[in-house]
The first five atom37 places (N, CA, C, CB, O) and aatype in JSON, in Angstrom:
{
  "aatype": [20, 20, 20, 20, 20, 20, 20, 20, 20, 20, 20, 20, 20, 20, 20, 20, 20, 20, 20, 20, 20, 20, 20, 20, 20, 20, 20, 20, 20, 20, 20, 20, 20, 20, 20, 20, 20, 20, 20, 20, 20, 20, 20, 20, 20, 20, 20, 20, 20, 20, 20, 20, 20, 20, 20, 20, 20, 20, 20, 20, 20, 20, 20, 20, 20, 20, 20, 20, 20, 20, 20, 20, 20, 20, 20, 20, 20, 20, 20, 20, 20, 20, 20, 20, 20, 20, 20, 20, 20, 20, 20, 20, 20, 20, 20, 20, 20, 20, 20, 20, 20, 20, 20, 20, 20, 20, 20, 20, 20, 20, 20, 20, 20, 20, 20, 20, 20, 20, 20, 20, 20, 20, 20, 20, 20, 20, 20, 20, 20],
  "atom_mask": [
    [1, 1, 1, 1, 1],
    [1, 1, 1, 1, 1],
    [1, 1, 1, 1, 1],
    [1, 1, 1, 1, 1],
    [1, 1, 1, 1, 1],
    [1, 1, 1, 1, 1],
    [1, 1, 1, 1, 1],
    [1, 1, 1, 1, 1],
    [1, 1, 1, 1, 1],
    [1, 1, 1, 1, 1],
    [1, 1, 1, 1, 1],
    [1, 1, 1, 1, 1],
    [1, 1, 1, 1, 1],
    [1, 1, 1, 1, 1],
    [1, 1, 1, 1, 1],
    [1, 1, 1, 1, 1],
    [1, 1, 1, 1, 1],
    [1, 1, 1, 1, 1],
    [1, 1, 1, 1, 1],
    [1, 1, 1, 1, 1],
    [1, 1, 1, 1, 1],
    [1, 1, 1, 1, 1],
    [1, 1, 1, 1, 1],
    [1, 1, 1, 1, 1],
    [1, 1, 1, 1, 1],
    [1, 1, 1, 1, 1],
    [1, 1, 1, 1, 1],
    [1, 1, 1, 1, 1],
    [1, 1, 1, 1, 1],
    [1, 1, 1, 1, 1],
    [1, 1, 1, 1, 1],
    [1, 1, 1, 1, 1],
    [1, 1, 1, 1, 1],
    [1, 1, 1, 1, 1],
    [1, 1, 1, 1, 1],
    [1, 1, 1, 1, 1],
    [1, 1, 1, 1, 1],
    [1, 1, 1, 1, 1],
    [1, 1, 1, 1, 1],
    [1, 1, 1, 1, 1],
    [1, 1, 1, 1, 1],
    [1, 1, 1, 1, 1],
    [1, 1, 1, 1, 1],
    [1, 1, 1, 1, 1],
    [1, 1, 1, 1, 1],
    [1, 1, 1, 1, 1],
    [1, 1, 1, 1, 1],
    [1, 1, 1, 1, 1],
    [1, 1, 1, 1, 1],
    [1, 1, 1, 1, 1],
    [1, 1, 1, 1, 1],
    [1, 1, 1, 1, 1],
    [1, 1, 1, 1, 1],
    [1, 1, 1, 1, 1],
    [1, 1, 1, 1, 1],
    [1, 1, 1, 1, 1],
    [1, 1, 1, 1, 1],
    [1, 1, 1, 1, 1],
    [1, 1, 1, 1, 1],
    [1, 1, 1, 1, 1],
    [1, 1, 1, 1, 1],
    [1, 1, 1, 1, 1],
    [1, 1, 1, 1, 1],
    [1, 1, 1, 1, 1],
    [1, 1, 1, 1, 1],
    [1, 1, 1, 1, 1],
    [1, 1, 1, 1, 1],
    [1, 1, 1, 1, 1],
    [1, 1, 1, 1, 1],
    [1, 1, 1, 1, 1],
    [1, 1, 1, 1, 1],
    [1, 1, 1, 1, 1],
    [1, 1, 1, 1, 1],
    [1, 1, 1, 1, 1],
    [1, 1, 1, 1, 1],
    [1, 1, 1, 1, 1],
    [1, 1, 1, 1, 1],
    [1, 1, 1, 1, 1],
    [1, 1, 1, 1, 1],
    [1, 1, 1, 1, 1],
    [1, 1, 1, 1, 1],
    [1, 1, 1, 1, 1],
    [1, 1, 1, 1, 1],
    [1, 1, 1, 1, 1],
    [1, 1, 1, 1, 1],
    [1, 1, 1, 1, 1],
    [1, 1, 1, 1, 1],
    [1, 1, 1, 1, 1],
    [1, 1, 1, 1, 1],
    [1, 1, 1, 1, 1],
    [1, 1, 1, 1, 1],
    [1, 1, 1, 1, 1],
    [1, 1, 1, 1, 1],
    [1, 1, 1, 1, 1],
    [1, 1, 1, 1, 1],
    [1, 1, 1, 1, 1],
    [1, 1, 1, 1, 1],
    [1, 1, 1, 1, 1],
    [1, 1, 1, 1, 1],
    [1, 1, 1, 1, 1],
    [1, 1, 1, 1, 1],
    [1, 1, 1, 1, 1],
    [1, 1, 1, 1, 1],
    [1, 1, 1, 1, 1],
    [1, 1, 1, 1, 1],
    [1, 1, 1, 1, 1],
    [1, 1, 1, 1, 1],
    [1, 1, 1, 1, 1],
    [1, 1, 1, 1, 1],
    [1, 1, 1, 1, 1],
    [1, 1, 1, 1, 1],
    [1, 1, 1, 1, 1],
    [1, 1, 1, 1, 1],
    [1, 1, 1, 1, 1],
    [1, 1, 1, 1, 1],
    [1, 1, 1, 1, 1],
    [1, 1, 1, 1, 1],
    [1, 1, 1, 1, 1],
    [1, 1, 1, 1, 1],
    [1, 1, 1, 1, 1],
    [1, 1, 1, 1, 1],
    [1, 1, 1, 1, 1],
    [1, 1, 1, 1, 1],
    [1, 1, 1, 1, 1],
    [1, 1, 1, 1, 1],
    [1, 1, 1, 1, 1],
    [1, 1, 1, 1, 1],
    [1, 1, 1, 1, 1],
    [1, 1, 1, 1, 1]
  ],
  "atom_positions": [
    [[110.13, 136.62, 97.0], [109.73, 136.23, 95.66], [108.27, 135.77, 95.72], [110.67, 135.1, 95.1], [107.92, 134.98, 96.59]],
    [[107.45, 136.23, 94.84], [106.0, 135.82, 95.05], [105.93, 134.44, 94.56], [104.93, 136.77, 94.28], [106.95, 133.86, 94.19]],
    [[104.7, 133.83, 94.53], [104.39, 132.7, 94.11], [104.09, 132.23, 93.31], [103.97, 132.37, 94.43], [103.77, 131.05, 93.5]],
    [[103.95, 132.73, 91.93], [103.62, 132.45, 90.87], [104.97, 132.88, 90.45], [102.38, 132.96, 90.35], [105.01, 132.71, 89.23]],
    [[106.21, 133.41, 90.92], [107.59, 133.47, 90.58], [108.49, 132.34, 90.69], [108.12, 134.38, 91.28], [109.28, 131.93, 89.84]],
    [[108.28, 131.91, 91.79], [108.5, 130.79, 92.64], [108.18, 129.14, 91.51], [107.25, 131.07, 94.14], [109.0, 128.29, 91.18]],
    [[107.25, 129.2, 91.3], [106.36, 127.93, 90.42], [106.95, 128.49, 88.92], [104.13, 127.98, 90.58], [107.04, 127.56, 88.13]],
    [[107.26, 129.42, 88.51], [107.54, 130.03, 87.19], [109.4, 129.09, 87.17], [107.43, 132.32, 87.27], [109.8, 128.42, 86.22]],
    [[110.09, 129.31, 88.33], [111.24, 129.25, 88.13], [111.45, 127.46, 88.68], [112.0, 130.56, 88.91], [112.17, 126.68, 88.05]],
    [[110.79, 127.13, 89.75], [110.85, 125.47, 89.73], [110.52, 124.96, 88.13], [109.52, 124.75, 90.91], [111.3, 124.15, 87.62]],
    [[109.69, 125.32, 87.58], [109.23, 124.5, 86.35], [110.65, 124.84, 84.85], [107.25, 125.27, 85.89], [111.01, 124.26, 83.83]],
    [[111.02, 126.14, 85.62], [112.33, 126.47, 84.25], [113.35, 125.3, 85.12], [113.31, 128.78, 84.08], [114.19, 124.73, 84.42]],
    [[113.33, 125.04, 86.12], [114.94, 124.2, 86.96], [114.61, 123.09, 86.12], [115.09, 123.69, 89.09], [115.4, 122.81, 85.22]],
    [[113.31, 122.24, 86.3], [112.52, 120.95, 86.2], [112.57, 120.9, 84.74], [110.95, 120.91, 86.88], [112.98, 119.78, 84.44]],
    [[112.33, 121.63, 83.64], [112.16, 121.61, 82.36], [113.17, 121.25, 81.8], [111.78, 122.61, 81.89], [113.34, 120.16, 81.26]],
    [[113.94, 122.15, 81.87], [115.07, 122.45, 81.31], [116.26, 121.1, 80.76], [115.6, 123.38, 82.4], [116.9, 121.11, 79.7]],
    [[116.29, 120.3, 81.56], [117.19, 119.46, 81.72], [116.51, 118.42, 81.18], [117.71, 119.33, 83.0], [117.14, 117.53, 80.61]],
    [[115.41, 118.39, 81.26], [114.46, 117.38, 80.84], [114.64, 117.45, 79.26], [112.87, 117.68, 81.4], [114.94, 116.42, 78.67]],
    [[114.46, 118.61, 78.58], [114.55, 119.34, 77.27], [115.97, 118.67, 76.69], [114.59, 121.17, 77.48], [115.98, 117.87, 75.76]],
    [[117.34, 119.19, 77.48], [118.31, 118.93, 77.19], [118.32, 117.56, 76.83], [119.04, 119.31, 77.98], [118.79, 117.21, 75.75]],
    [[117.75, 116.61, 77.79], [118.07, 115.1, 77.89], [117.4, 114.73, 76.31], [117.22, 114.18, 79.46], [117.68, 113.63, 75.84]],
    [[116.8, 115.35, 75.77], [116.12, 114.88, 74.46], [114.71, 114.26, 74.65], [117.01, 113.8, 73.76], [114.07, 113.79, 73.72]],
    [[114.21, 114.3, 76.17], [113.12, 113.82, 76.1], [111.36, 114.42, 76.3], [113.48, 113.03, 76.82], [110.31, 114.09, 76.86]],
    [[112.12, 115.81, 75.17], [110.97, 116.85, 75.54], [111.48, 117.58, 74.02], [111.12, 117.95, 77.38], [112.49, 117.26, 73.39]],
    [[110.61, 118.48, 73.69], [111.28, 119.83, 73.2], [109.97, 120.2, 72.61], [112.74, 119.79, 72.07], [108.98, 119.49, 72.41]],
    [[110.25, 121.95, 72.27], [109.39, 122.83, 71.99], [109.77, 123.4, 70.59], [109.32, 123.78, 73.07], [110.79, 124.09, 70.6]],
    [[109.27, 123.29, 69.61], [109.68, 123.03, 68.43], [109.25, 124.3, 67.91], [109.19, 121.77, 67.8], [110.04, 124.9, 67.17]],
    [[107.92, 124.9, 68.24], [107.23, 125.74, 67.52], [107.15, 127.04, 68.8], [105.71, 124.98, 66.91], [106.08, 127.65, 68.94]],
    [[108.01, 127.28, 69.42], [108.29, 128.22, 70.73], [108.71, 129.28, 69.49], [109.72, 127.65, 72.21], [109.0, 128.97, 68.34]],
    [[108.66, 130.7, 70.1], [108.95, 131.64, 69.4], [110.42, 131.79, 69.94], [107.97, 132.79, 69.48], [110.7, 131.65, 71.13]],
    [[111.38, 132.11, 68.89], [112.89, 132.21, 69.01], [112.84, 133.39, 69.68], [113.82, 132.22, 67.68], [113.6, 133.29, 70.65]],
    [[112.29, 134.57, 69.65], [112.75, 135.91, 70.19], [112.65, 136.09, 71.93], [111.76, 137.08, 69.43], [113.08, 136.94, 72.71]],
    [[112.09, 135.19, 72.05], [111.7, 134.89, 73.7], [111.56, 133.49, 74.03], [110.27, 135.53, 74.16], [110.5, 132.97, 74.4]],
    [[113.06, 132.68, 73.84], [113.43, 131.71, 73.94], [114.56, 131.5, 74.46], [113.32, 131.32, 73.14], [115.44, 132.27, 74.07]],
    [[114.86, 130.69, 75.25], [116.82, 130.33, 75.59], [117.09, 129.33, 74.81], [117.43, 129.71, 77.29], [116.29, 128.46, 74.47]],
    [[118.39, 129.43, 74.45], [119.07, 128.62, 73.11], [118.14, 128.23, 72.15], [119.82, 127.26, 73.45], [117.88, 127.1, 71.75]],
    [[117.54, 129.65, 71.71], [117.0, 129.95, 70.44], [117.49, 129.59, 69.24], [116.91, 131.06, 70.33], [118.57, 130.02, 68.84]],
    [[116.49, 128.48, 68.31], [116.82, 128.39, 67.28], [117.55, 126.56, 66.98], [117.69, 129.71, 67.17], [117.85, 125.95, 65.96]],
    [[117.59, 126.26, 68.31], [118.02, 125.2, 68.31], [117.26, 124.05, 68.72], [118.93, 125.33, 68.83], [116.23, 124.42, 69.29]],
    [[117.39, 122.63, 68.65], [116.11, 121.81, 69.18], [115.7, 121.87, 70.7], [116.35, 120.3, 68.9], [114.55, 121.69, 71.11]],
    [[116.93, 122.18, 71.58], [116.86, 121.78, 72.87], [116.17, 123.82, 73.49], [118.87, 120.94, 73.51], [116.32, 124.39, 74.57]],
    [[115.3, 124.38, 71.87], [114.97, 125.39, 72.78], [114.2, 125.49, 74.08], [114.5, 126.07, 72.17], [114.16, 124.45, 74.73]],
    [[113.67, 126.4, 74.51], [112.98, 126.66, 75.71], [112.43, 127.67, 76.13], [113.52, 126.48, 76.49], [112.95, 128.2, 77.11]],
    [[110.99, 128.39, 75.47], [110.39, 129.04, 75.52], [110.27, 129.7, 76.9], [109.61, 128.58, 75.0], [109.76, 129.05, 77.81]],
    [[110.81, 131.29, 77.16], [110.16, 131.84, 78.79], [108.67, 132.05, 79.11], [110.69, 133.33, 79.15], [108.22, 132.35, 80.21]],
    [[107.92, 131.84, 77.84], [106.36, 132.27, 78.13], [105.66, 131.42, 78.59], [105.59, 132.67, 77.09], [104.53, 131.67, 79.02]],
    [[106.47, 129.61, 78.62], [105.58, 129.03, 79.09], [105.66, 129.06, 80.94], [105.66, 127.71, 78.34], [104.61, 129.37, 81.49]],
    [[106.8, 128.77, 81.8], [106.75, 128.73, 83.27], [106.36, 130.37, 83.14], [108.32, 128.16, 84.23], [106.05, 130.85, 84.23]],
    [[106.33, 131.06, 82.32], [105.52, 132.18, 82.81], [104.1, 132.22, 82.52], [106.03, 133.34, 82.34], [103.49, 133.12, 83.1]],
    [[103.36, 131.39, 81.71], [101.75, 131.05, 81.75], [101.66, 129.9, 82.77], [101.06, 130.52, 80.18], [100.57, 129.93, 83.33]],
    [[102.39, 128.97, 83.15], [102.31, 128.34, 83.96], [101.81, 129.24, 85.75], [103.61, 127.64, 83.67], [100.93, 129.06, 86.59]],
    [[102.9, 130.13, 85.6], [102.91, 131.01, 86.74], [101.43, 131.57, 87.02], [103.93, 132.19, 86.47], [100.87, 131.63, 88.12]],
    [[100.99, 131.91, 85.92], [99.91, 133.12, 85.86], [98.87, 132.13, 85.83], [99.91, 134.33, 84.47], [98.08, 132.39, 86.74]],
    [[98.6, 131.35, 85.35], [97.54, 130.4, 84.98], [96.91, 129.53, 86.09], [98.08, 129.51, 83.97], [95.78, 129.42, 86.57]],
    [[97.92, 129.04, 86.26], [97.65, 127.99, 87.83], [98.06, 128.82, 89.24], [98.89, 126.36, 87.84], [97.5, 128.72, 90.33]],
    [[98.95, 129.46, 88.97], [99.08, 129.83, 90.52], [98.14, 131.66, 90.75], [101.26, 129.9, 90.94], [97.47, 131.96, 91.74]],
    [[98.37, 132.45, 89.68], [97.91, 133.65, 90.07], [96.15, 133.51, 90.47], [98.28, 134.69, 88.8], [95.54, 134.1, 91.37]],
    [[95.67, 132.61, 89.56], [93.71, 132.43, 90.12], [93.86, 132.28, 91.25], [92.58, 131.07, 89.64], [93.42, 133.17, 91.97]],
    [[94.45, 131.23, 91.83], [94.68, 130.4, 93.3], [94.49, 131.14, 94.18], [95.98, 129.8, 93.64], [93.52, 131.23, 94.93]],
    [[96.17, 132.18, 94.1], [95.89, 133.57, 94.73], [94.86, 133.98, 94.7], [96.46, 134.52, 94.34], [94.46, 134.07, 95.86]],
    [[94.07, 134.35, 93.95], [92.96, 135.3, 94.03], [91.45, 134.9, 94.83], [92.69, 135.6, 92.55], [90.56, 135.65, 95.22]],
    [[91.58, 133.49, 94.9], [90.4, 132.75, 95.7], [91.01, 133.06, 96.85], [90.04, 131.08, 95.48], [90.35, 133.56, 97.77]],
    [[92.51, 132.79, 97.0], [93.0, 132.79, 98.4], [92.68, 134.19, 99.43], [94.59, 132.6, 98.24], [92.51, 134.37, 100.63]],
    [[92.71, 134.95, 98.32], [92.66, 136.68, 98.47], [91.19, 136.9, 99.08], [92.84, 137.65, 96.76], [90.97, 137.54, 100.11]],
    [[90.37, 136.36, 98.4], [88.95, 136.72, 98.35], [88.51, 135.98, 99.83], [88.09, 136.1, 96.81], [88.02, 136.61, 100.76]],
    [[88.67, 135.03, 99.85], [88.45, 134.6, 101.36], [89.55, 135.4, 102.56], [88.75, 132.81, 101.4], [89.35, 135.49, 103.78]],
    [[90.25, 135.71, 102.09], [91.3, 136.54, 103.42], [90.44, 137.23, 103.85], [92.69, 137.56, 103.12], [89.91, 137.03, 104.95]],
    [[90.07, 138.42, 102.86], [89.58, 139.74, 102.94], [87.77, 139.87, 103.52], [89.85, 140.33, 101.32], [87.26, 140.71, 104.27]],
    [[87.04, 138.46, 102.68], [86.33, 138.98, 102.68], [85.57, 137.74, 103.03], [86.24, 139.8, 101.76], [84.36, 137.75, 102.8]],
    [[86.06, 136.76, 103.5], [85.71, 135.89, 104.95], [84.56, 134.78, 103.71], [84.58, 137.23, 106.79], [83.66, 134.09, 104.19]],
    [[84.77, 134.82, 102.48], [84.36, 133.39, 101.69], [84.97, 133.36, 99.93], [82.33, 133.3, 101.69], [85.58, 134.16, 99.22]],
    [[84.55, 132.31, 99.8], [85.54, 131.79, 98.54], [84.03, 131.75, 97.55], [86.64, 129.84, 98.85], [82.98, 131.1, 97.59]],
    [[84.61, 132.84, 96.66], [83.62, 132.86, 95.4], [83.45, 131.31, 94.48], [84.3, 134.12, 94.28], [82.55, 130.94, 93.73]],
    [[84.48, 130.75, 94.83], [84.5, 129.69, 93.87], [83.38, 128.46, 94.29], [86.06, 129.14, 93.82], [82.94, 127.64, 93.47]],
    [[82.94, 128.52, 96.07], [81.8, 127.98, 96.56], [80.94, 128.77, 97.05], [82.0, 127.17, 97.38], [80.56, 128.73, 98.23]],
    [[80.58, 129.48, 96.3], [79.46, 130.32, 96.34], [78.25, 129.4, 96.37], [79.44, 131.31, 95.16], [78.4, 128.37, 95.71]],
    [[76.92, 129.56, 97.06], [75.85, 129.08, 96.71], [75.62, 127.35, 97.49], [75.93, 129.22, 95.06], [74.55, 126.82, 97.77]],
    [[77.37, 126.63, 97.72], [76.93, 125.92, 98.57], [76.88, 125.77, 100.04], [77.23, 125.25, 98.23], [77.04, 124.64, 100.52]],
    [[76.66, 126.84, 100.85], [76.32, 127.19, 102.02], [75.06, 126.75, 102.46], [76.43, 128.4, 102.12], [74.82, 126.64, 103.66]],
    [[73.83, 126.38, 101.18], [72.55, 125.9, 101.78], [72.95, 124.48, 101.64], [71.07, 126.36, 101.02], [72.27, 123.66, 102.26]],
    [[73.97, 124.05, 100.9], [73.91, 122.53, 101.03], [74.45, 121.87, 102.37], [74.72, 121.94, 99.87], [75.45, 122.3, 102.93]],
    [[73.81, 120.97, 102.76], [74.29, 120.53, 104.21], [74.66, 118.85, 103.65], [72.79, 120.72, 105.7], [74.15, 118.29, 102.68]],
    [[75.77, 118.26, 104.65], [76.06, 116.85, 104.65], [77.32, 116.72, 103.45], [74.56, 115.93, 104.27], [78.2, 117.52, 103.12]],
    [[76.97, 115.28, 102.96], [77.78, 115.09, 102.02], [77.39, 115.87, 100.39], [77.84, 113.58, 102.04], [78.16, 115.89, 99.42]],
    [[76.23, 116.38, 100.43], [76.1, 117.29, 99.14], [76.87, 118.59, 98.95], [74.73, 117.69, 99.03], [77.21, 119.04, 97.85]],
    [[77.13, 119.2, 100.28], [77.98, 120.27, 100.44], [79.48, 119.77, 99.87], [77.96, 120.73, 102.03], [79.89, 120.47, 98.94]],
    [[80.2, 118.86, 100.21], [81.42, 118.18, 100.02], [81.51, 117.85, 98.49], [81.5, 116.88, 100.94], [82.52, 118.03, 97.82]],
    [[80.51, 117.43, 98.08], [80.8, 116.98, 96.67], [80.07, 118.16, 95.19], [79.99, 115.23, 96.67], [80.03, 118.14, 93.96]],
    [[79.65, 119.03, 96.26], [79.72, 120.17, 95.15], [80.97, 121.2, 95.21], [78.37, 121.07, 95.28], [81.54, 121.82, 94.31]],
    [[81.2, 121.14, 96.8], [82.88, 121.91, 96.35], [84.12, 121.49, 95.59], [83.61, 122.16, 97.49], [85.0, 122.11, 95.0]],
    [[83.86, 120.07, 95.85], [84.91, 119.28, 95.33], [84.56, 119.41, 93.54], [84.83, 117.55, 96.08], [85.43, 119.5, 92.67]],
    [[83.41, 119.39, 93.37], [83.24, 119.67, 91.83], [83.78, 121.27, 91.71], [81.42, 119.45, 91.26], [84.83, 121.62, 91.17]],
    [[83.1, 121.88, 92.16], [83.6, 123.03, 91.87], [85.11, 123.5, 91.39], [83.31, 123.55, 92.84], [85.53, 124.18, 90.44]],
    [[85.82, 122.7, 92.68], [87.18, 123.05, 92.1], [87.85, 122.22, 91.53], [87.98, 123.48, 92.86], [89.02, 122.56, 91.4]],
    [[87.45, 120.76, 90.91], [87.92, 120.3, 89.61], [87.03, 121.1, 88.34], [87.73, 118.59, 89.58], [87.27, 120.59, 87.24]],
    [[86.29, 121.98, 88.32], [85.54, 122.49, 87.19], [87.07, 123.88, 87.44], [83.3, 122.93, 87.48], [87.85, 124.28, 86.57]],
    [[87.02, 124.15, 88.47], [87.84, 125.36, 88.35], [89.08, 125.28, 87.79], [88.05, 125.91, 89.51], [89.48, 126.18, 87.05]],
    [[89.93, 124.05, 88.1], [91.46, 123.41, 87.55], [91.25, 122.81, 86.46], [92.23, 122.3, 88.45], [92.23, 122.79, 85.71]],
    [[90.19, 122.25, 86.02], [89.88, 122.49, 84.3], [90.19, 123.42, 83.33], [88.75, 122.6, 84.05], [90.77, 123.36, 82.25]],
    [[89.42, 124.69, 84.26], [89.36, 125.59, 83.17], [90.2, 126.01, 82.94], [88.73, 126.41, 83.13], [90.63, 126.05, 81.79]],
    [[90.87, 126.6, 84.11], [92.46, 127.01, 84.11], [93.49, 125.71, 83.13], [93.04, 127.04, 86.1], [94.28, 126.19, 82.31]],
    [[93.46, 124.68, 83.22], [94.05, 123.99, 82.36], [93.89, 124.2, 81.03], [93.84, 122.95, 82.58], [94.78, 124.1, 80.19]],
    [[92.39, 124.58, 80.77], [92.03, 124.86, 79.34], [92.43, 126.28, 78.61], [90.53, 124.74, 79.3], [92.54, 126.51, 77.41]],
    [[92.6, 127.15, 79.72], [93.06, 128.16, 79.16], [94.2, 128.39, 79.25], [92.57, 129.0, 79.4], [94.5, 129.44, 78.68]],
    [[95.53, 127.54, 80.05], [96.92, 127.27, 79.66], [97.1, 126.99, 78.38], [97.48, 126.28, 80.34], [97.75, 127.67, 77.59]],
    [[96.28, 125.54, 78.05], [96.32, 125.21, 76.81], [95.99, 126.08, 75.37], [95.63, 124.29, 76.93], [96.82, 126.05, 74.46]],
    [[95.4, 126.44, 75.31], [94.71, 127.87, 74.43], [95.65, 128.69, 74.13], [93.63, 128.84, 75.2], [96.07, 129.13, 73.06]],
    [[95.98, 128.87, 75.35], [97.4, 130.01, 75.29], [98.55, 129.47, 74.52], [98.12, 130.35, 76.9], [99.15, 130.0, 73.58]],
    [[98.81, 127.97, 75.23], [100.19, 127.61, 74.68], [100.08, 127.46, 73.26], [100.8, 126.31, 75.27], [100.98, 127.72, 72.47]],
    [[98.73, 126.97, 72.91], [98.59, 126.59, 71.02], [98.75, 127.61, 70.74], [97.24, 126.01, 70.15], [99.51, 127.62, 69.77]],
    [[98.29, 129.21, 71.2], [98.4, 130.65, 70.03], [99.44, 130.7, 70.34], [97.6, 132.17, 70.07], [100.08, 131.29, 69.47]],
    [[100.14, 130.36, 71.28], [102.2, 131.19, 70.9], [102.54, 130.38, 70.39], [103.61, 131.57, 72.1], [103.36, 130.78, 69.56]],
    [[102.38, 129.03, 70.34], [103.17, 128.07, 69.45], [102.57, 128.89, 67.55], [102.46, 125.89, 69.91], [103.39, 129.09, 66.65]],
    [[101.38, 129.13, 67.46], [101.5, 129.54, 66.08], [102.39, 130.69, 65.6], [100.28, 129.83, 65.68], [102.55, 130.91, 64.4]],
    [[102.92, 131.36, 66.49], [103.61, 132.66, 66.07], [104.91, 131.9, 65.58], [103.86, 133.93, 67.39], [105.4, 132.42, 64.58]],
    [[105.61, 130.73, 66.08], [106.93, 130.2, 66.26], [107.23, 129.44, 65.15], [107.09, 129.43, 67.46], [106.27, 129.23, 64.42]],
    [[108.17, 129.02, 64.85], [108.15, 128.36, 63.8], [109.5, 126.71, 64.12], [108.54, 129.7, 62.51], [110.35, 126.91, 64.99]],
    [[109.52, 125.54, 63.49], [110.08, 124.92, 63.96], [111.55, 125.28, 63.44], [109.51, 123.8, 63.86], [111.7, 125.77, 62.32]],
    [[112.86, 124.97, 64.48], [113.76, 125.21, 64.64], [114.67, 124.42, 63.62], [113.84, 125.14, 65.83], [114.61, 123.19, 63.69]],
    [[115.68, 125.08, 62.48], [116.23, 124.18, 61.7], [117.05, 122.65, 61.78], [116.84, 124.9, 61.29], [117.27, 121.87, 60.86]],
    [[117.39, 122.53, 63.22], [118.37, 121.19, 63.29], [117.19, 120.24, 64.15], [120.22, 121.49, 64.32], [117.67, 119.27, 64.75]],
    [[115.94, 120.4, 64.26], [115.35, 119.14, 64.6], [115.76, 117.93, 64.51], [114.5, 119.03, 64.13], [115.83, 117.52, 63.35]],
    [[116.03, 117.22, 65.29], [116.5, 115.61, 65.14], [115.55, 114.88, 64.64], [116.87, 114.88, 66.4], [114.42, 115.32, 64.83]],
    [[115.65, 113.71, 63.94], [114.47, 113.1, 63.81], [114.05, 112.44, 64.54], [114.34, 112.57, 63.05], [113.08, 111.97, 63.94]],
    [[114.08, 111.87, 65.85], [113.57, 111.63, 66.48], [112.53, 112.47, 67.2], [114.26, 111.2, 66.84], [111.94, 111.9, 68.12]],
    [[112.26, 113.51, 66.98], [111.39, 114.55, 67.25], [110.46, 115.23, 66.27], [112.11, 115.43, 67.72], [109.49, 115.96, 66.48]],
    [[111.16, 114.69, 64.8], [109.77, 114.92, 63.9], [108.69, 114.65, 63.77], [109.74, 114.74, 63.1], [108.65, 113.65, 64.49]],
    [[107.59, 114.77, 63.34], [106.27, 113.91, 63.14], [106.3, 113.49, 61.84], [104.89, 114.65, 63.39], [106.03, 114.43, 61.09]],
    [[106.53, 112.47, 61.26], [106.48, 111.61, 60.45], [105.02, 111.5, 59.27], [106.71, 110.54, 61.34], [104.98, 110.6, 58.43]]
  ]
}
């Protein structure tokens, strides 16, 4: 099972129950690609599958790029830095990199939430008021 399969299906084990317990839910998930569609305790498959793709497939691909080709695009350029400047521009680098990727999880999750619509038996404890 690859790894962004792997992280796709821990986060459906981890979610899920969490959802059930009432202390979560996805209100505006699209029903047609949802489990127990239509109901409050739904559970959208697109998200541990942007989860998958988002955070773990880039990862891969830095991981890839240094296998093959003996450096990591993502520290490009700090090879002239020597000492502790070298350290704290990679380290920026890859909180700039887990940003972005966060930002474009997010992006994602707001446009599928607009396709969805909220589910008729919402509890109120889950409305926005």
């Amino acid at each position: 099972m690859s790894a962004p399969a792997q992280v796709s299906l821990a986060d459906t084990l981890v979610e899920i129950p969490w959802i059930i317990s009432g202390a979560f839910a996805y209100p505006y998930a699209i029903r047609e690609v949802s489990l127990f569609a239509g109901q409050w305790y739904q559970f959208p498959i697109t998200h541990p599958l942007l989860i998958g793709l988002a955070f773990v497939g880039p990862a891969l691909l830095l991981s890839h790029s240094l296998r093959f080709t003996g450096r990591n695009p993502l520290f490009a350029g700090s090879e002239g830095l020597r000492g502790p400047a070298q350290h704290i521009s990679r380290l920026l680098a890859g909180v700039g990199f887990v940003s972005v990727m966060m930002l474009i999880f997010a992006i994602a999750t707001a446009a599928l939430s607009l396709a969805g619509g909220p589910p008729p038996d919402l509890p109120a404890f889950l409305r926005v008021q």
